[in-house]
PAZAPA-4460 file (N, C-alpha, C; in steps of 0.05 Angstrom, whole numbers, plus 32768, in hexadecimal, padded with zeros to 4 digits):
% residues 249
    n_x    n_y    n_z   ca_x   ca_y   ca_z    c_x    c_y    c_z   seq   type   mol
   7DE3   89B3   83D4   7DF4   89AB   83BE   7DEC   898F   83B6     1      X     A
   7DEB   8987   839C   7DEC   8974   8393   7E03   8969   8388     2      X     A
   7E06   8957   838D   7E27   8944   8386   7E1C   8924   8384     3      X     A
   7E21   891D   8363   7E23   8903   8364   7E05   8901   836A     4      X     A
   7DFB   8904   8361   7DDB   8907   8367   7DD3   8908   8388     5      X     A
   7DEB   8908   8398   7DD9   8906   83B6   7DCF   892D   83BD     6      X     A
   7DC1   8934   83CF   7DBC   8947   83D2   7DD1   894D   83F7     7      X     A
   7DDE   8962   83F3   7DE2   8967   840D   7DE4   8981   8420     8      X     A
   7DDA   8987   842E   7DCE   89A4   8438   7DEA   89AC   844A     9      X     A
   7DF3   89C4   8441   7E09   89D6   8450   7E06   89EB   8464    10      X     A
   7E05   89ED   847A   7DFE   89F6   8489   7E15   8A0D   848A    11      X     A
   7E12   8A1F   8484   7E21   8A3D   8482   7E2C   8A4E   849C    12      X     A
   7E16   8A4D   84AF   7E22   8A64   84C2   7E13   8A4E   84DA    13      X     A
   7E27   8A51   84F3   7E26   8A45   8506   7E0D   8A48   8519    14      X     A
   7DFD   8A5E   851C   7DE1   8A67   8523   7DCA   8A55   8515    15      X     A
   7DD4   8A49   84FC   7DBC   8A37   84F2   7DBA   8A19   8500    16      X     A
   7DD1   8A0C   850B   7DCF   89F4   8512   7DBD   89E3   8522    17      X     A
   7DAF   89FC   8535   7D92   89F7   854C   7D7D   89F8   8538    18      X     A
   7D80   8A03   8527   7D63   8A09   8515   7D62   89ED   8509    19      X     A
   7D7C   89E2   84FE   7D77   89C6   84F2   7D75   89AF   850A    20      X     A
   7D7F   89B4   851C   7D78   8997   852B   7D5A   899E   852F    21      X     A
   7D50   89B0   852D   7D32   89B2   853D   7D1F   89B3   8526    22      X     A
   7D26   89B6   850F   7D1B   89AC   84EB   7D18   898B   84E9    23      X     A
   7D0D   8982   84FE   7CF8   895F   84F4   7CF1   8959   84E3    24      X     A
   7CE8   896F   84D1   7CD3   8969   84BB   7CE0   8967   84A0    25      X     A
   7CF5   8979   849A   7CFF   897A   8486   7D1B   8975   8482    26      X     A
   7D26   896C   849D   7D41   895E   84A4   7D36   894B   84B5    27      X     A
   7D36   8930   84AC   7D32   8917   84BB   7D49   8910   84D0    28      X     A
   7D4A   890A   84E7   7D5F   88FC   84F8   7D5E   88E2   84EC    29      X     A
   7D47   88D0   84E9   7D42   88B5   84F3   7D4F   88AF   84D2    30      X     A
   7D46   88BC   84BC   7D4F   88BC   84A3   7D71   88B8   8499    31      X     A
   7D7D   88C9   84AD   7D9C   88CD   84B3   7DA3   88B4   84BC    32      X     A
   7D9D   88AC   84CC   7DA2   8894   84EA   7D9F   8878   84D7    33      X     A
   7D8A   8879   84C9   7D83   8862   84B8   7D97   8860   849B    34      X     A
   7DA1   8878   8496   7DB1   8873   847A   7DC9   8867   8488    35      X     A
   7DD5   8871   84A0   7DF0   8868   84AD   7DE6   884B   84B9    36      X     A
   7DD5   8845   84BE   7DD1   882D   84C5   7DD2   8813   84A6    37      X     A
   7DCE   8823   849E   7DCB   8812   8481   7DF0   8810   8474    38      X     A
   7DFE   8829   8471   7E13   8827   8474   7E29   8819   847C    39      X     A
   7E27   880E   8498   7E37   8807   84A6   7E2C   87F3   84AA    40      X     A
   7E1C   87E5   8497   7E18   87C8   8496   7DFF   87BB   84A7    41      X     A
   7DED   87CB   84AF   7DD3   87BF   84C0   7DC2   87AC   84A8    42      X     A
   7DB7   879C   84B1   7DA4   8796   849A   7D8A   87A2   8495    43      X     A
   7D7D   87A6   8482   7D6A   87B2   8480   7D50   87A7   8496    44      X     A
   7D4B   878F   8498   7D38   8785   84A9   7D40   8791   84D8    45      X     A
   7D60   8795   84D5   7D61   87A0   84EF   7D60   87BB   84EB    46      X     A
   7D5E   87C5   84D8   7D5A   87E6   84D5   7D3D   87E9   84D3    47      X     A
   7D2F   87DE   84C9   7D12   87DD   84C7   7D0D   87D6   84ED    48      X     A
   7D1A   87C2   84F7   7D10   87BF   8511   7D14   87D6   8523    49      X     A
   7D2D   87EB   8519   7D37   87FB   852D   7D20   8817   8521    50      X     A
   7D10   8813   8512   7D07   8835   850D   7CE8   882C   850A    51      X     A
   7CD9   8815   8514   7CBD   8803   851A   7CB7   880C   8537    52      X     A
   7CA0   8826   853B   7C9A   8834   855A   7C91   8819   856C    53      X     A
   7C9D   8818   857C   7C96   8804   8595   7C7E   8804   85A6    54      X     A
   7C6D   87F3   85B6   7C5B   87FE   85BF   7C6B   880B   85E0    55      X     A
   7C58   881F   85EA   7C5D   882F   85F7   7C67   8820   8616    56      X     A
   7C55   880F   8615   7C58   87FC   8635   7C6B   87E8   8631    57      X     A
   7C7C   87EB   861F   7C90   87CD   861D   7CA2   87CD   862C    58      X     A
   7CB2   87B7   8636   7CC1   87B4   8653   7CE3   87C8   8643    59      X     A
   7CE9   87C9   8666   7D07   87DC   865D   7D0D   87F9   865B    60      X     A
   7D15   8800   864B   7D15   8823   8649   7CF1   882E   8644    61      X     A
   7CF0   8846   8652   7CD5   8842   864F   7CCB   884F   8637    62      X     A
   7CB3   8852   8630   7CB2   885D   8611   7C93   886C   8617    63      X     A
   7C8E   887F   861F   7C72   8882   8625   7C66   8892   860A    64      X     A
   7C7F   8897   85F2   7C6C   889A   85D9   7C74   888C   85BF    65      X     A
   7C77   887A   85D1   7C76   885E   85B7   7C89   886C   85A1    66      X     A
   7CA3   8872   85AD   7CAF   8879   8593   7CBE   8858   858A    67      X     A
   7CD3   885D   8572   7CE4   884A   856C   7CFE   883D   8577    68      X     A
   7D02   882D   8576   7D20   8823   8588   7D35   8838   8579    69      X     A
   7D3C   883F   8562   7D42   8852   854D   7D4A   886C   8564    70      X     A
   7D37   8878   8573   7D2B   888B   857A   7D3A   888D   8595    71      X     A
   7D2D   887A   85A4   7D2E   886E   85BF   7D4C   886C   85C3    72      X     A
   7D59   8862   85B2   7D7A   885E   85B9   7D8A   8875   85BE    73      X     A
   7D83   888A   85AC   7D94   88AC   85B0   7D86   88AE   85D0    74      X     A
   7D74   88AC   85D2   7D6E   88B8   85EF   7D71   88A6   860C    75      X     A
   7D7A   8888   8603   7D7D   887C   861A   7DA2   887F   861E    76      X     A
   7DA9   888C   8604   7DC7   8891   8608   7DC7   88B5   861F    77      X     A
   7DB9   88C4   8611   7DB1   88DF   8621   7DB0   88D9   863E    78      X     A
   7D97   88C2   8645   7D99   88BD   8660   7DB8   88B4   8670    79      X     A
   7DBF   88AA   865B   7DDC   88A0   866B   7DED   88B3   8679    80      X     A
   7DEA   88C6   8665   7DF8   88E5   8664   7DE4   88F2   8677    81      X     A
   7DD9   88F5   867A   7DC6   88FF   8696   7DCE   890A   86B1    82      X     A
   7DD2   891E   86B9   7DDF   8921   86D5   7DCF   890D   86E4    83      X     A
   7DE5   88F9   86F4   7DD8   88E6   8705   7DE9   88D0   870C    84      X     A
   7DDE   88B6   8711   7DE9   88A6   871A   7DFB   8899   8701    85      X     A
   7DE4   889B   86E7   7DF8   888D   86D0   7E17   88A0   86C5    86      X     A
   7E11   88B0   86C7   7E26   88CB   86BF   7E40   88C4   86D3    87      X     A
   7E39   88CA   86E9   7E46   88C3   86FB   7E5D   88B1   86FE    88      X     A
   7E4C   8899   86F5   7E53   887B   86EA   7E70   8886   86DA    89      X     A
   7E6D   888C   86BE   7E7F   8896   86AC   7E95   88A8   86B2    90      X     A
   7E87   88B7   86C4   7EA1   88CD   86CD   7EAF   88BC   86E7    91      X     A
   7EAE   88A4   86F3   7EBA   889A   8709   7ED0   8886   86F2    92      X     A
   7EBF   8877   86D7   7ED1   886B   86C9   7EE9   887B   86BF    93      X     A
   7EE7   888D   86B0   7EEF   88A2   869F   7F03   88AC   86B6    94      X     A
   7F09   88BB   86C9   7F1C   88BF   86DF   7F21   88AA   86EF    95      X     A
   7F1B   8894   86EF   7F34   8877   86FB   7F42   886A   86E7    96      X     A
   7F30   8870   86C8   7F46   886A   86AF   7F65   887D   86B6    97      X     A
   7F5F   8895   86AF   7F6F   88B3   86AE   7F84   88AA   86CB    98      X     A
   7F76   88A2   86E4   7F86   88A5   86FB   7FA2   888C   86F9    99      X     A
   7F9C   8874   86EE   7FA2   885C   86E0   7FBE   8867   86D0   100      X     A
   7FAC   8878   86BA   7FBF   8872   86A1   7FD5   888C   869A   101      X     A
   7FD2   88A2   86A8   7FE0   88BA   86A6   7FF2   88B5   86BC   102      X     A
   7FFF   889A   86B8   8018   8899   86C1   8030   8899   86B2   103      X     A
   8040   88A2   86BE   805E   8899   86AB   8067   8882   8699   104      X     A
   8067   886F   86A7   806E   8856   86A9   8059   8849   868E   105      X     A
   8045   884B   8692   8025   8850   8685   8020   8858   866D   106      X     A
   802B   886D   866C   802F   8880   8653   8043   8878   8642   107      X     A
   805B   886D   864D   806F   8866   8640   8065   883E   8636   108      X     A
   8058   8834   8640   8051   8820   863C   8037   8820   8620   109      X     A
   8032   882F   8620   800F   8831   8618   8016   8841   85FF   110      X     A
   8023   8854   85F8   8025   8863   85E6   803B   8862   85CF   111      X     A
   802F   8854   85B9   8040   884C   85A0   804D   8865   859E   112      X     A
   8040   887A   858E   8048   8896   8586   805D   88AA   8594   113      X     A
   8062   889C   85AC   8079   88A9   85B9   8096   88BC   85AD   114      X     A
   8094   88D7   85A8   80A8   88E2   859B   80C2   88E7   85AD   115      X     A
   80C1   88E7   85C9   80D8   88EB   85D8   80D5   88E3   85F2   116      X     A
   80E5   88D4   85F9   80E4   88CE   8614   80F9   88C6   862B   117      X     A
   80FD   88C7   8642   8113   88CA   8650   810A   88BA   8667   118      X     A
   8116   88B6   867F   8117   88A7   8697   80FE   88BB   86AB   119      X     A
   8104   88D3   86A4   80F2   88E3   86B1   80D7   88F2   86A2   120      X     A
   80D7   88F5   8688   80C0   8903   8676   80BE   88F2   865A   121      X     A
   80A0   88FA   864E   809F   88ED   863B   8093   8903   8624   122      X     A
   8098   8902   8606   808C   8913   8603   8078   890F   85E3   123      X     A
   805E   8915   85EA   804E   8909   85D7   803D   891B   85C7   124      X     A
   8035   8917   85A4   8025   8921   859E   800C   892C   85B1   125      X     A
   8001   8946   85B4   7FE8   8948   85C0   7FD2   893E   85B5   126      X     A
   7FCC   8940   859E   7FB0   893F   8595   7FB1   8920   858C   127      X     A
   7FC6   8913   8586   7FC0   88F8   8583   7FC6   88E4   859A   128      X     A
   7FCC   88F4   85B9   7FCA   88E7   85D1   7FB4   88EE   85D8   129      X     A
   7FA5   8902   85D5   7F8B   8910   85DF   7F74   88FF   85DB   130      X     A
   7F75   88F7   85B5   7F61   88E5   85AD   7F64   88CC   85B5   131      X     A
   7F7A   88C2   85BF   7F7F   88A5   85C5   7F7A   8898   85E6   132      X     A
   7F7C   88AB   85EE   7F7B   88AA   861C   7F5A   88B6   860F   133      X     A
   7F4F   88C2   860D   7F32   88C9   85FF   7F1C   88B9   85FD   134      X     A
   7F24   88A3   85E7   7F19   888B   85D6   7F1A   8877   85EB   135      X     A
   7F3F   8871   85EF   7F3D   8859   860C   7F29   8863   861C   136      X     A
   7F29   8873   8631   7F1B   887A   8646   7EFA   8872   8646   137      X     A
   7EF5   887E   862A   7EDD   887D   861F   7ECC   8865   8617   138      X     A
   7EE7   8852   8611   7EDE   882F   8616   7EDE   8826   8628   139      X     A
   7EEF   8830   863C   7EF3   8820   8655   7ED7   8828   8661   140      X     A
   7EC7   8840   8661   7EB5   8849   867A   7EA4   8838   8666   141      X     A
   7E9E   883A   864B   7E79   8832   8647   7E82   8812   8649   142      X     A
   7E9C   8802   8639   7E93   87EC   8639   7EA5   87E1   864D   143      X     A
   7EAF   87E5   865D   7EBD   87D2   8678   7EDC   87CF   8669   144      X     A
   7EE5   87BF   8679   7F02   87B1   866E   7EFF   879F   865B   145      X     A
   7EF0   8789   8655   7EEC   877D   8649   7EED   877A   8623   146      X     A
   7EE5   8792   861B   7EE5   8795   85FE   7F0B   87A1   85F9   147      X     A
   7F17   87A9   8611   7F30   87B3   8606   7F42   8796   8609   148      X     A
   7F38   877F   861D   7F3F   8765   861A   7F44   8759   85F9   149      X     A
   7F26   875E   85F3   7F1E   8748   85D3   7F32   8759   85C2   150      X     A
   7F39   8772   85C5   7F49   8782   85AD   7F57   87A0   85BB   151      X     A
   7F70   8790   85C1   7F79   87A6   85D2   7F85   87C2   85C1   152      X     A
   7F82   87C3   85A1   7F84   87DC   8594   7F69   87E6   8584   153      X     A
   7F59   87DD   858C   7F39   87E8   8585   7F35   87F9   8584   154      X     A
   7F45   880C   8599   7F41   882C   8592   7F57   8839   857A   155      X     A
   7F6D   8826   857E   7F74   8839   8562   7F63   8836   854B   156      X     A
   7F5A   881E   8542   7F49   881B   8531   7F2D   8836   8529   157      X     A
   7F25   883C   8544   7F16   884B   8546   7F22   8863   8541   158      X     A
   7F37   8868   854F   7F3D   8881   8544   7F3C   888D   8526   159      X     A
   7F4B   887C   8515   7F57   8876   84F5   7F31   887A   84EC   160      X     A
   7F24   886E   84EE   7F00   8865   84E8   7EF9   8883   84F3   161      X     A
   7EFC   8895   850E   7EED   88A7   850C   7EFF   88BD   84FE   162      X     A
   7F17   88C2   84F2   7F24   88D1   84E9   7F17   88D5   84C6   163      X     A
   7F10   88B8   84BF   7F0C   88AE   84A1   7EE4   88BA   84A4   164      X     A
   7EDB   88B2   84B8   7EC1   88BA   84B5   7EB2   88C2   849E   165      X     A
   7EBF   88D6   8496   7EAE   88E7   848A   7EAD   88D1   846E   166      X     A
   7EB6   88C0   8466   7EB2   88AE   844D   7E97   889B   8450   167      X     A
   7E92   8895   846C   7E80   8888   8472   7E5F   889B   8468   168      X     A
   7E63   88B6   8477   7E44   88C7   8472   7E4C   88CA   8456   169      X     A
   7E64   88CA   8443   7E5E   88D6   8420   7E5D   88BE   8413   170      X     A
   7E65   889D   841E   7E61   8890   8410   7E74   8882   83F9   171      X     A
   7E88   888C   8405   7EA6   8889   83F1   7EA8   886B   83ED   172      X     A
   7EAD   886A   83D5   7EAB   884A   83C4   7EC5   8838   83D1   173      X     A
   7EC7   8820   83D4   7ED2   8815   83DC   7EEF   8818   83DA   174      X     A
   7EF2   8814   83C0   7F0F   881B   83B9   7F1C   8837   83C2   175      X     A
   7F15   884E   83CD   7F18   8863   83DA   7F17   8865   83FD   176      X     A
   7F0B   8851   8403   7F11   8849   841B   7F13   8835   842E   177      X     A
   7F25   882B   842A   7F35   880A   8438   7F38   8813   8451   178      X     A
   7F45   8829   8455   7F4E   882E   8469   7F37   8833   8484   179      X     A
   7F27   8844   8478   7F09   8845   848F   7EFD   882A   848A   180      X     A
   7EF5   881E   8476   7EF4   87FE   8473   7F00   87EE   8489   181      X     A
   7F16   87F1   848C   7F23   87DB   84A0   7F26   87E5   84BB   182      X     A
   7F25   87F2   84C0   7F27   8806   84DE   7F01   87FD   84E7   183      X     A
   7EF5   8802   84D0   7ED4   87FD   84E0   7ECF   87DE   84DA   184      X     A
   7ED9   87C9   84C5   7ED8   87B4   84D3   7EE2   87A5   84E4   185      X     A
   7EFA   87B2   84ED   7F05   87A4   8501   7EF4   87AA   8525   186      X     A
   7EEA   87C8   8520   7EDF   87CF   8537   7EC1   87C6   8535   187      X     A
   7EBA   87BC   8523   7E9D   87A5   8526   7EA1   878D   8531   188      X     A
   7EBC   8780   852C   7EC1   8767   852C   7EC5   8766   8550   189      X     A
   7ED3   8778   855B   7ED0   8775   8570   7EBA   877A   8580   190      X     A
   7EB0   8791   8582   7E90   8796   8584   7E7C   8785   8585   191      X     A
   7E86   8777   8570   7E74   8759   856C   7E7D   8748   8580   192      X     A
   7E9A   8738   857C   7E9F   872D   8597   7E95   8734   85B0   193      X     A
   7E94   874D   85B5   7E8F   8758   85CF   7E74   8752   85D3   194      X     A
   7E63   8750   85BE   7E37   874A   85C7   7E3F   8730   85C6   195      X     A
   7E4C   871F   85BA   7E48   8704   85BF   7E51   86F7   85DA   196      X     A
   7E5E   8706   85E9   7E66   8706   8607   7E4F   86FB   861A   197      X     A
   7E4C   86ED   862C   7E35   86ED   863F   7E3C   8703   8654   198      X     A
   7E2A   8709   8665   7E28   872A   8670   7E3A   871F   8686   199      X     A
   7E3C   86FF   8691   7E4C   86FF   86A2   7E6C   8700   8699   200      X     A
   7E6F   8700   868A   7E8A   870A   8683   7E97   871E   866C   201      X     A
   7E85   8738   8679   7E7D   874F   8674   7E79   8761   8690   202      X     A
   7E92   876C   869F   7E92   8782   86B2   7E92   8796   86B0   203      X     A
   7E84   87AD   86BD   7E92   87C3   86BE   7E8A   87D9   86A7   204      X     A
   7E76   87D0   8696   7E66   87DA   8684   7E5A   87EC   868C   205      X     A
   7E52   8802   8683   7E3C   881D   8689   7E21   880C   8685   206      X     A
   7E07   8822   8693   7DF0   8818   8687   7DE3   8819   8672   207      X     A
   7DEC   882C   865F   7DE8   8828   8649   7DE7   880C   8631   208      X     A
   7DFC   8807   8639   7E08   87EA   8628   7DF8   87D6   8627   209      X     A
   7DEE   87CD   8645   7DDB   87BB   8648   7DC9   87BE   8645   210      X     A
   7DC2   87D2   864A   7DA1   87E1   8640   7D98   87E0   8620   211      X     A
   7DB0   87E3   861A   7DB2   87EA   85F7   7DAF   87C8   85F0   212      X     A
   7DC1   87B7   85F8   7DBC   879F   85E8   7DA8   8796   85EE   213      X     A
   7D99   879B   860E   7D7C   878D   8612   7D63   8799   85F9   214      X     A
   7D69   87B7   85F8   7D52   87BE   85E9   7D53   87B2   85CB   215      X     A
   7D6E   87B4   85C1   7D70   87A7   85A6   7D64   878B   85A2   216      X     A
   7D6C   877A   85B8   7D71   875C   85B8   7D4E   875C   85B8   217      X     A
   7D42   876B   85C2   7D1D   8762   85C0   7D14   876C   85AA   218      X     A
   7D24   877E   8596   7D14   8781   8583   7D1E   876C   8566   219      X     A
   7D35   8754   8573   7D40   8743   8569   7D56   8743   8556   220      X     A
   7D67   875B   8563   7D7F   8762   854C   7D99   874D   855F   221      X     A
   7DA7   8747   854A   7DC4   8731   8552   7DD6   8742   855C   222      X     A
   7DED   872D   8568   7E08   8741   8568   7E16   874D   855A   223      X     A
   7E0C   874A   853A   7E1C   875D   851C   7E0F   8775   8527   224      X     A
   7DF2   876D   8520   7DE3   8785   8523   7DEA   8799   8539   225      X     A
   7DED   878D   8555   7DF0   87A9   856E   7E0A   87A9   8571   226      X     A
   7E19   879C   8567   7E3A   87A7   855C   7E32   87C9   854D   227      X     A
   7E25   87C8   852F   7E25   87DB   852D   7E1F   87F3   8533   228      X     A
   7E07   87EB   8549   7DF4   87FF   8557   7E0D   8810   856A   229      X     A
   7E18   87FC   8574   7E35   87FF   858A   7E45   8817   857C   230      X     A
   7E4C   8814   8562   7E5E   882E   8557   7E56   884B   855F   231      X     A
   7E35   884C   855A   7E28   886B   8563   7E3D   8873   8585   232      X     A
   7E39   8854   8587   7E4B   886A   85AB   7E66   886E   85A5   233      X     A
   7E74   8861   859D   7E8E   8870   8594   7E8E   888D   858A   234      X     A
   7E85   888E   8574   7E82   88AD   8562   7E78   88BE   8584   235      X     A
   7E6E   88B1   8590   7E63   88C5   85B1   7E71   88C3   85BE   236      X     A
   7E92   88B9   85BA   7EA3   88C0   85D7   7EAD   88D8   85D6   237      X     A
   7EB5   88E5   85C1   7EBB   8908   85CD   7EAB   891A   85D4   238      X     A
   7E99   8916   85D5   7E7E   8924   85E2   7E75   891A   85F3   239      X     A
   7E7C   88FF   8607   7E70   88FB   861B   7E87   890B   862A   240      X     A
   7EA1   8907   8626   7EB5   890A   8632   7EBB   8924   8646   241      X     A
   7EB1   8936   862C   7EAD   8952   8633   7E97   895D   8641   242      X     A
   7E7C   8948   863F   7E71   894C   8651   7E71   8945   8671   243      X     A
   7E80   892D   866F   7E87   8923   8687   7E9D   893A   8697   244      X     A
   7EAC   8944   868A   7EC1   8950   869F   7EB0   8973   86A2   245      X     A
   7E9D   8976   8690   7E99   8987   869C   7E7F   898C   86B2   246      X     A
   7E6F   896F   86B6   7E62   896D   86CC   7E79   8970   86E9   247      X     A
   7E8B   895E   86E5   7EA3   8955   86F2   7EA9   896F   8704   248      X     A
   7EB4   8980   86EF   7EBD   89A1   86F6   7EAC   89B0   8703   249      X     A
***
C-alpha cells in the first residue's frame, strides 16, 4: 500500500512472517533500525557511526565478520538472552523483583489503579497490572535499582510510549501526538541521566548495558545518543520476559 507517498508492505497470512525476516535483500533490517534511529532523535553522524562495518579484531564483543555496531547490538542483546550464565542473571533479577513485590502490603503501596481493596485482598485491573510488574521487573533486572531511583514512574511513561508506538513507525505529525511525544521524552531524559552516571554508582545492571555503552562509547556516540539506543531494550521487555520464565519452567 501506498499512503501519503510512503510505501508499506502487509503481511496477510501468518505462514509468511519467516519468509520476511529471512528476505535481506528486499526487506532491509539495518534500513528499518536506521529510519527508527533517525526518528527518535539519533543524529545522523551517530547513525552513520552505528551502520559503518567495524574491523573484525576490534576489542569487546567479538566481530569475526566485521559487521556494523548497527548489527552487532541485536546480537549482543541475543547473547544476553542466551541460555547461560547471562540469562540466568535476568531470571535471578526478574523472580527477586516478583518475590519482593507480590506482596500485599506492596501491591497496595505500589499500585495507583487499585479498583478494590480490603485489610485482606486487593483487587486490580489484569492487563494493566500485568504490563506494569512486567516493565518494573524488566528495569529492575537489565538496569539495576538505580534508573528507578533518577525516575521512580519511568515505566509508566513507558508504558503510555509503548501503547502510542505505532505513531512513531507511521510518523504522525506532531500535533497528533503529544502524548507519545512526552511519554518518550521523558523516558530519554532519564535514560540519559542514567549514561551520565559513573559505573560506580551504577549496581546491579545486566551485561548487556555495560557492554552496550562500552561498544557505543568507542564508536563515539554521547549519552543522548545511547539513551536512545537504550529504548530498543524496552520495546524487548515482553519478550525477554517470556523467554525468561520459560527457560525458568
Amino acid at each position: 500500500l501506498t499512503i501519503a507517498g510512503t510505501k508499506t508492505y502487509v503481511i496477510t497470512k501468518s505462514e509468511h512472517v519467516g519468509q520476511v525476516y529471512r528476505n535481506a535483500q528486499t526487506l532491509s533490517y539495518e534500513e528499518f533500525v536506521q529510519m527508527m534511529m533517525h526518528i527518535l532523535g539519533n543524529s545522523a553522524d551517530s547513525v552513520r557511526a552505528m551502520f559503518t562495518p567495524l574491523p573484525r579484531d576490534k576489542k569487546g564483543f567479538p566481530n569475526p565478520h566485521g559487521k556494523s555496531m548497527g548489527i552487532l547490538f541485536r546480537e549482543m542483546h541475543i547473547h544476553q538472552l542466551f541460555p547461560g550464565e547471562n540469562l540466568d542473571f535476568l531470571e535471578n533479577r526478574f523472580y527477586e523483583y516478583f518475590d519482593k513485590n507480590l506482596r500485599l502490603d506492596r501491591l497496595k503501596a505500589q499500585c495507583s489503579y487499585v479498583m478494590r481493596k480490603s485489610p485482606e485482598s486487593i483487587e486490580l485491573p489484569l492487563t494493566q497490572w500485568c504490563s506494569d510488574y512486567l516493565v518494573r521487573g524488566g528495569q529492575d533486572a537489565y538496569f539495576g535499582p538505580r534508573l528507578a531511583a533518577i525516575d521512580g514512574d519511568l515505566t509508566d511513561a513507558f508504558i503510555v510510549f509503548d501503547e502510542l508506538s505505532y505513531q512513531v513507525i507511521y510518523q504522525y505529525p506532531r500535533l497528533l501526538a503529544r502524548e507519545m511525544l512526552a511519554s518518550r521524552d521523558r523516558l530519554l531524559t532519564g535514560l540519559e541521566n542514567y549514561m551520565r552516571l559513573s559505573r560506580k554508582e551504577r549496581t546491579g545492571d545486566a551485561w548487556f548495558i555495560g557492554a552496550m555503552e562500552d561498544e557505543l562509547a568507542a564508536i563515539g556516540m554521547n549519552a543522548k545518543d545511547m539513551a536512545i539506543a537504550s529504548m530498543t531494550i524496552y520495546w524487548a521487555y515482553d519478550n525477554s520476559a517470556l523467554i525468561i520464565m520459560h527457560y525458568a519452567d
